[in-house]
C-alpha positions in Angstrom: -122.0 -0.1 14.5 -122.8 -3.3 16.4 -122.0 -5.1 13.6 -118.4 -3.4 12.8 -118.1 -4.3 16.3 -118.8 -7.8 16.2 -116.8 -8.2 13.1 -114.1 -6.4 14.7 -114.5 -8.8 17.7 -114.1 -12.1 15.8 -111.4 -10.3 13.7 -109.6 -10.2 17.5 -110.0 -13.5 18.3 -108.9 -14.9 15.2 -106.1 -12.6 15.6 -105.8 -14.3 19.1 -106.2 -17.9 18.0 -103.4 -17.5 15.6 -101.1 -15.6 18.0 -102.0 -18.0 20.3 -101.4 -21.2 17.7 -97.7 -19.2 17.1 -96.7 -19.0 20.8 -97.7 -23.1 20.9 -95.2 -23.5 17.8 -92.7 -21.3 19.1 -92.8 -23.3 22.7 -93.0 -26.4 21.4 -89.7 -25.1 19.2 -88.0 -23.7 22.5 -89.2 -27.3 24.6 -87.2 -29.1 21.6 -84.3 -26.8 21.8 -84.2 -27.0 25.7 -84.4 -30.6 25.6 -81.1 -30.7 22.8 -78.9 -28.9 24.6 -79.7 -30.7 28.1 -79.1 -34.4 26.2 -75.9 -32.9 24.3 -75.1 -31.0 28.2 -75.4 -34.8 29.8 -73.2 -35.9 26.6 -70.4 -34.2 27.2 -70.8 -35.0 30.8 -70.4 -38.3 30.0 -67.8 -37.7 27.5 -65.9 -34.9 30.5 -66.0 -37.8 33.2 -64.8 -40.9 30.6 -61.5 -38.1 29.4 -61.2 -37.8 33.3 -61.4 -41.4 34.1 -58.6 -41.6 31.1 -56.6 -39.4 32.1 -56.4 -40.6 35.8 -55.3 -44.4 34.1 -53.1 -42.7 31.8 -51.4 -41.0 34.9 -51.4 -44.1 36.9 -50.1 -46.4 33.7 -47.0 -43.2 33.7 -46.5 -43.6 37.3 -46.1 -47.4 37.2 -43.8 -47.3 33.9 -41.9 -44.8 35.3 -41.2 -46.7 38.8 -40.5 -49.7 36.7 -38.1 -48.0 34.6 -36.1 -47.4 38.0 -36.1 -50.4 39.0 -34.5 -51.4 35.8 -32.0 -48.8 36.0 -31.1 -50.0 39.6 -31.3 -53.7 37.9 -28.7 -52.7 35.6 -26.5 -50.7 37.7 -26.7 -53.8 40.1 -25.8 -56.4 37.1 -22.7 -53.8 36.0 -21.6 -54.3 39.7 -22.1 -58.0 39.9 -20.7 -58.6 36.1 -17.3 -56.1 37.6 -16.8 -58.1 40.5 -17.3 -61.5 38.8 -14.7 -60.1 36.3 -12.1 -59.4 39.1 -13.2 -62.8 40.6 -12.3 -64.8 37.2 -9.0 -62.5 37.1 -7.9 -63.7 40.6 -8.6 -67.3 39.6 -6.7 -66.2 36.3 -3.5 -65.2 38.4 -3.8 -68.5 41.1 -3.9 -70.9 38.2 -1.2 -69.2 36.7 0.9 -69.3 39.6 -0.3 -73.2 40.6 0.9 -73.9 37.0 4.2 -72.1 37.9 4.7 -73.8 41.0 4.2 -77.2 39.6 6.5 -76.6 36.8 9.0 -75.4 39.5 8.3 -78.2 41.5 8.7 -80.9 38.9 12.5 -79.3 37.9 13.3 -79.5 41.2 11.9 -83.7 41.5 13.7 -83.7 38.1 17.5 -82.2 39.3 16.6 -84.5 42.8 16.6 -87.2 40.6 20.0 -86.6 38.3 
């Protein structure tokens, strides 16, 4: 009977050793695991805080195009105004040089019936 014992004894700890030996494995498993997810965690960390970082430029780079693009529409409203009144300018000249040209011609039949 002492010997079943002592053969169910080392049966145990074999039993143990390899249980033992398992849980080792199966940590070592779980430590490689852990340590996958928390580098792939601090990835997409990185990769959250860079699409952030883009989107805040992107927003900014908006903003700015979209205050230039009213300042070119107040640009070209202002060059329609400028280009309108320069146009009734150059008509006002039109009708003075007309009306110079007029009064010379008047002014030379009159020299010219003086003279006869």
């Amino acid at each position: 009977m002492l010997s079943a014992l002592a053969t169910e004894e080392v049966h145990l700890q074999e039993g143990c050793q390899q249980l033992e030996s398992l849980v080792h494995a199966a940590k070592a498993f779980y430590d490689r695991y852990v340590a996958r997810v928390e580098w792939e965690c601090s990835a997409l960390d990185a990769e959250r805080v860079e699409a952030i970082v883009a989107r805040e430029e992107t927003t900014k780079a908006l903003r700015e195009l979209e205050g230039q693009r009213e300042a070119f529409a107040i640009l070209k409203v202002h060059t329609e105004e400028i280009e309108l009144e320069l146009a009734s300018r150059e008509a006002v000249v039109t009708e003075r040089e007309e009306a110079a040209a007029q009064r010379k011609g008047v002014l030379r039949m009159a020299k010219a019936r003086g003279e006869a």
